[in-house]
Every structure is written in structure tokens, then in C-alpha cells.
N, C-alpha and C positions, 0 to 999 in steps of 0.2 A: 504494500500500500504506500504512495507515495501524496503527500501531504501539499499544501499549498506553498513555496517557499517562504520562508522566512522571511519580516519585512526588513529590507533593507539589506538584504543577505550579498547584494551584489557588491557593495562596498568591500566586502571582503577579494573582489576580486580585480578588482583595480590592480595595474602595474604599479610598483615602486624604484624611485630611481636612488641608489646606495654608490656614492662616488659615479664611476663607470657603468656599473653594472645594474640592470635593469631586471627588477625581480617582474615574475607574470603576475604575482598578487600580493595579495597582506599576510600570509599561512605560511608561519616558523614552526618546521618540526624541531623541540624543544631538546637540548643534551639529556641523553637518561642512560645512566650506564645499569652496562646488559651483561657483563663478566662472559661474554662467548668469545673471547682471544686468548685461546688456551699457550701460556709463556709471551702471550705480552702481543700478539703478531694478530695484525688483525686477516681472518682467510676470506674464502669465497662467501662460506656465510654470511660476514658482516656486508659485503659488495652488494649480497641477495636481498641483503633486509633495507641496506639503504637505497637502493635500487628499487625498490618496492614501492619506497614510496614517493619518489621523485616520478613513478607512472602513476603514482596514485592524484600528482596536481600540485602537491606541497609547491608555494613557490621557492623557501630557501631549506636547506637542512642543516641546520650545528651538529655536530657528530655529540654520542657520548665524549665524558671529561677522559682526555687523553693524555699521558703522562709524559711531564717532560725529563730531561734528560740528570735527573738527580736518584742517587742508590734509592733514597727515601721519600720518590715524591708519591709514591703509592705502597701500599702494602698486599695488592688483592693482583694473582699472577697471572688472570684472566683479565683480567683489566688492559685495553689495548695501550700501547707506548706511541710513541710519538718521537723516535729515536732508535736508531741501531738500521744498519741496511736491509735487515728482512722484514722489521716494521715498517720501514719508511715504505719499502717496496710492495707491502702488502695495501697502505694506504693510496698508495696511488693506482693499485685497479680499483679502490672504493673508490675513489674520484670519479675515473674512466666510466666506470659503470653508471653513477649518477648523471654523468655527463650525458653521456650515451641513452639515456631516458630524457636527455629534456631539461636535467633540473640540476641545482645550483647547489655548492658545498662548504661547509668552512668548519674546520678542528677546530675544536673546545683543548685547549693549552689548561694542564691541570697539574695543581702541587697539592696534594690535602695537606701538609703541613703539620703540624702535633695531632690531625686528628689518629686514635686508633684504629685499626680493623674491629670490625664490630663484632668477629665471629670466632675470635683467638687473641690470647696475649700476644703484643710480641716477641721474641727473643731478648733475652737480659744486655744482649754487645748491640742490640740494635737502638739508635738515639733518633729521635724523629726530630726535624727540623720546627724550631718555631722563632717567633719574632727575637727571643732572646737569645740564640747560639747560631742564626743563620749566617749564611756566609751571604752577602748581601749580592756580589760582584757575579761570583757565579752562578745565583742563583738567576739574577738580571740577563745577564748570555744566554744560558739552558733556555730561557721562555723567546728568545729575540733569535736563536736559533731554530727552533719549531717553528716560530712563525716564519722565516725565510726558506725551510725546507718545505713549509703548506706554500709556499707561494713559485716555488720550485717545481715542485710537482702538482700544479697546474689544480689545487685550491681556487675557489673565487673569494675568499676572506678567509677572516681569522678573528675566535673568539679567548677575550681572555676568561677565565674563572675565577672573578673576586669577588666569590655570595660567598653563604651558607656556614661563616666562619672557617673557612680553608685557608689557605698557608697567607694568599695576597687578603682577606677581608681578614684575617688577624692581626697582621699588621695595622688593620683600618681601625679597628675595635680593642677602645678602653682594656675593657676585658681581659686579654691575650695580649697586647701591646704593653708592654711594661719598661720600653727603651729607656733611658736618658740621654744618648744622644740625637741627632738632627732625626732619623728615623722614628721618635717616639715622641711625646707630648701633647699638643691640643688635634682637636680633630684634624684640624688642617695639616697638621706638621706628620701625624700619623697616613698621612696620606704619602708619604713621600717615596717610598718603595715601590707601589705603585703607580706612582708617576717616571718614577725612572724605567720600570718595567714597559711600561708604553712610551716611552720616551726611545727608548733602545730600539723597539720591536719597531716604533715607525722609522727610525734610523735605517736599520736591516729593509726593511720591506718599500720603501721609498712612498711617495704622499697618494699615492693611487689606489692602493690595495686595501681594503675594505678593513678595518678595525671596530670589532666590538670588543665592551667590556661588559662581563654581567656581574652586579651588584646586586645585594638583597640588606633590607635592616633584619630580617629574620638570620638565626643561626637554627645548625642542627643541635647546639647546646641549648640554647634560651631562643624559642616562637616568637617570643615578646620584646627582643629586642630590638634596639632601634639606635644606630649611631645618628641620628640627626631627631632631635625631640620637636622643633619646627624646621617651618619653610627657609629661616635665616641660616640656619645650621648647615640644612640639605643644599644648599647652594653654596655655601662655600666651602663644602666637603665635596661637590660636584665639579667645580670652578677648575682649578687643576687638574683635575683629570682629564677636563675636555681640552683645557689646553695644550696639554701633552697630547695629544695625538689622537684622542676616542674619537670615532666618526659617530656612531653607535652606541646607545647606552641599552643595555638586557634587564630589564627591572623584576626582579624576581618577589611577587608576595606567593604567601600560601591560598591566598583566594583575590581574583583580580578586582571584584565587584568592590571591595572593600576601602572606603575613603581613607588615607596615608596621617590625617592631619585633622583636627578639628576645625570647623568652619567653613569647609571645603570637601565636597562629593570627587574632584581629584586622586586618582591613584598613584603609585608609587612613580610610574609612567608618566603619569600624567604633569605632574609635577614635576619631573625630569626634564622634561621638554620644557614644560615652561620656563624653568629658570637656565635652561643651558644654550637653547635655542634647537639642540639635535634630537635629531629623530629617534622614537623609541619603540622597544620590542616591549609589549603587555604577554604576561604569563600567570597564571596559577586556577589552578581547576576550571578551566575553559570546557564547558558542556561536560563534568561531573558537579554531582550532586555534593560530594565531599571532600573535605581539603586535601592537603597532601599526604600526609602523613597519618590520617587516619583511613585512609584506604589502602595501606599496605598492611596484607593479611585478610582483607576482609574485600568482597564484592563491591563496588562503583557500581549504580545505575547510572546510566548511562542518560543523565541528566543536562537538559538543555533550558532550565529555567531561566540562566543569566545570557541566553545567546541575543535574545532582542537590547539588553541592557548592554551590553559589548559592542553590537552594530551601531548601536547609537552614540559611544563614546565614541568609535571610533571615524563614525559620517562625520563628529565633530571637530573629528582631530585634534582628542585631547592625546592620542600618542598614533603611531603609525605600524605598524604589525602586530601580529597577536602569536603568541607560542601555543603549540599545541605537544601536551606531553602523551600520559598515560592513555589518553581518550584514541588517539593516531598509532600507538602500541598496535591494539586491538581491532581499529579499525585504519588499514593503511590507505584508503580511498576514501578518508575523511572531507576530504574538498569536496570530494563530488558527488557524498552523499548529502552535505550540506548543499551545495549551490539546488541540488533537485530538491532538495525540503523534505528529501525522507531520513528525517532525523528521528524517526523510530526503528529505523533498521541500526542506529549506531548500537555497538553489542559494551557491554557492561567491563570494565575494568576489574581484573584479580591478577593480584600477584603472580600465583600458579603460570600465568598466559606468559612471562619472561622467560619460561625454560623452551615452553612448547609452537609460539610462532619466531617466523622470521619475516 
């Protein structure tokens, strides 16, 4: 049964112009790592799955968080790398492939940083990297290297990963951030590692090639966290970063619907763009029912309550693309069961579905 379309639903499919490159619409498949690179390499499967969905209409795809070239910027060994000749090499048929459907690519550049594995201690000689004992210099290289090897092997951008309190939003955050020197102190000053990070990486990759950063106030330690308490804060904790080099900002909440600030129906997005002037990626439970975190382990209906409230922020161009994570899993021809309005065939979110689709 297919339904009347959604109003407004075509605004989703608008081209968008990002430097050079010309997306076919507003549809970000969103970075979600999927541990199927067994010793770090990503194979054919990974090629199939994002290949998948680049015929499925996506107009860009950020890959899963892929690790750059530090012993400890991951601890999970199915976790793809982003470093070493048979990674790299395995990356660029994921490209090819994506390419070869029509649609468009960019690595997610990833350090979790003192976070643990969630599923084991680690080993007692293993020291994880955080704001306090990193080595700042080569950590700056490793990420500015990744991104000239995505841009080598025929990437269309390159995203950085500064949410969810990982190694670059630790340094952001009070919290984790416990420097005293130029690296640590007021918001702005804790900004400073990643701005040299983007500061490198547009060095390496020269002024044309697509830079995103994705930032979130939420961590996986503290939901409720917030390094910017107002609009005064969030701007000038945003202010240098765009300076350095962000084309793109990736605004990560756990629910998009949700206003950033009092006073203002604004999201996280929304209010990005406004005070920076650049264009923004909206993300978080886009057509489910529930947030992030509380649908892992448990069924997602396959909820489209917020989809006319999303078309309409975004006819207003309170930000300019929309991510799609869990929902695009399950259903890899998401666009085009949206644009036809049969948004009752979208199928339900469970954890389970990560081992058994591609």
C-alpha cells in the first residue's frame, strides 16, 4: 500500500552544492560502525553494503568511524582502519563501488581516545591516549594523513569525528580536558587541538576538498551534557573551528526535533548555521520512534511522527541535510520509499539486523 506522499517531502530532494561537488539531494547516510573488517581491512562486504545504498538514492554517505593511524586509536579489530596498504587498498574498491552506483563518499577519520572497549578490559601495558599524555604532533599528522590518503584514493570528502566525547571532543570538554597549557582552559582555548587538526588536514588536502566536522554536546559518558550552556558560548566555541578550515559542520543530538536552547524551537543545527554562516548536517532519530541509545537491544518502530516537522525545518533552512542512521540500516532504499510516501513499508530497527544485513 503506498500512501499519499508526505507534505513537503520533495525538499528533501533538492540538489546541494558542498565546495565543488554537487550532492543529488539532502539524504546523509549517517557513520554507524558495523565491526565487519575482520583485522582492520575493510572486504567486499563492506563495498556491498555501501554500494547498497548509494542505488538505494542516499545522496552522500560518511562511512563508519574509521581509525587513524595510532596503536590506540581503536581497540575493536573488526573495526575498519584507515591506514596500512591493504586497508587503504581495501577502501578504495569501497569508493569505486559507491562511485560506480551513482553516489558520493567521504571517511569518518576516528580516535576514541581514553574511551574503553565496552566488551573487555584492556590489557594492563596497554595506555589509551587522552587529552592528558597525548602526543599532540603526531596525533595532528595521523588524522591530516587519512584525510590526504581519502582524497588520494578518489574520496569526495572527508569527515572529522569530534562528538560523542572521543579523543578530538575530549579535548573540547571541561570534563576530560584537564590541560594547563595553551591546549586546555576556557572553552575556546580547549578548542585548540582541534583546530590545529583541521588546520593540518586543510593544509594536506588543499581548499577544494570537502571538510566536515561532526560535533555533538551529548557524550556516551553524560546524555546531558552540553559544552556551550547558551547561544554566546556555542559561537564562540564554533568560531575557530570554522575558521580553521570546516566547510561543514555534522551536528549530532540524540533526537533532532529537540530545541538546543531555551527561547528558541532551533536545533543543534540549526543554531550552527546560524551563528557560523555554514551549512549543516541534522541527525538523530530521523523516522524512529526512539532515541539512540534506547533502541539498542530493543525493536525501533519504524516511526515517522517527526518526518513533516523535519521537512518543515528544513523548507526553512534552519540547516541543510538531514543524516539518516539506524532507520537506512534496515531499510537501504530509504529515499525512495520516502519520496513515494510509502513510509509504512519502512521495516523496524533491532540491533540483531547489524550481524545479518548488508
Amino acid at each position: 500500500m503506498t500512501l499519499p506522499p508526505t507534505r513537503g517531502v520533495e525538499t528533501l530532494f533538492r540538489p546541494f552544492q558542498l565546495k565543488g561537488l554537487t550532492l543529488p539531494n539532502r539524504i546523509v547516510m549517517a557513520p554507524m560502525t558495523r565491526s565487519h573488517s575482520p583485522g582492520g581491512i575493510p572486504g567486499p562486504n563492506v563495498a556491498a553494503y555501501y554500494r547498497r545504498r548509494a542505488e538505494g538514492g542516499v545522496g552522500l554517505i560518511v562511512t563508519e568511524g574509521t581509525f587513524i593511524n595510532d596503536p590506540v586509536a581503536g581497540f575493536d579489530a573488526n573495526v575498519p582502519r584507515f591506514h596500512g596498504e591493504e586497508a587503504l587498498a581495501g577502501w578504495g574498491r569501497v569508493a569505486e563501488a559507491v562511485h560506480a552506483a551513482g553516489g558520493l563518499i567521504f571517511p569518518q577519520l576516528w580516535h576514541v581516545g581514553n574511551v574503553p572497549p565496552r566488551d573487555k578490559p584492556l590489557p594492563e601495558h596497554v595506555r589509551p591516549v587522552s587529552p592528558g599524555n597525548a602526543n599532540v604532533d603526531l596525533l595532528i599528522g595521523a588524522y591530516a594523513k587519512a584525510a590526504r590518503d581519502a582524497q588520494d584514493l578518489g574520496f569526495d570528502g572527508v569527515e572529522l569525528h569530534g562528538a560523542h566525547g572521543y579523543l578530538i571532543d575530549q579535548f573540547f570538554w571541561d570534563r576530560t580536558n584537564q590541560r594547563t597549557d595553551h591546549y586546555g582552559g576556557d572553552l575556546v582555548s580547549r578548542t585548540r587541538f582541534g583546530v590545529e587538526v583541521i588546520a593540518e588536514v586543510r593544509r594536506r588536502i588543499g581548499p577544494d576538498f570537502p571538510l566536515v566536522l561532526r560535533f555533538s554536546q551529548w557524550k556516551l559518558q553524560d546524555y546531558a551534557a552540553k559544552l556551550a550552556q547558551t547561544p554566546q558560548e556555542l559561537e564562540r566555541f564554533l568560531a575557530p573551528l570554522a575558521a580553521a578550515g570546516v566547510d561543514m559542520f555534522h551536528c549530532s543530538q540524540r533526537r533532532f526535533w529537540e530545541p538546543e536552547f531555551e527561547g528558541s524551537e532551533l536545533n543543534l543545527a540549526g543554531w550552527t548555521k546560524k551563528l557560523t554562516g555554514k551549512p549543516t548536517i541534522t541527525v538523530g532519530s530521523v523516522t524512529l520512534n526512539e532515541d539512540f541509545m534506547t533502541s539498542f537491544g530493543t525493536t525501533n518502530t519504524a516511526g515517522t511522527d517527526g518526518l513533516d516537522n523535519l521537512l518543515e525545518r528544513l523548507e526553512r533552512e534552519e540547516f541543510d541535510l538531514v543524516a539518516i542512521g539506524r532507520s537506512l540500516i534496515v531499510n537501504p532504499s530509504w529515499p525512495a520509499i520516502v519520496r513515494r510516501g510509502a513510509l509504512n513499508e519502512l521495516q523496524p530497527f533491532n540491533r540483531s539486523v547489524l550481524s545479518e544485513l548488508v
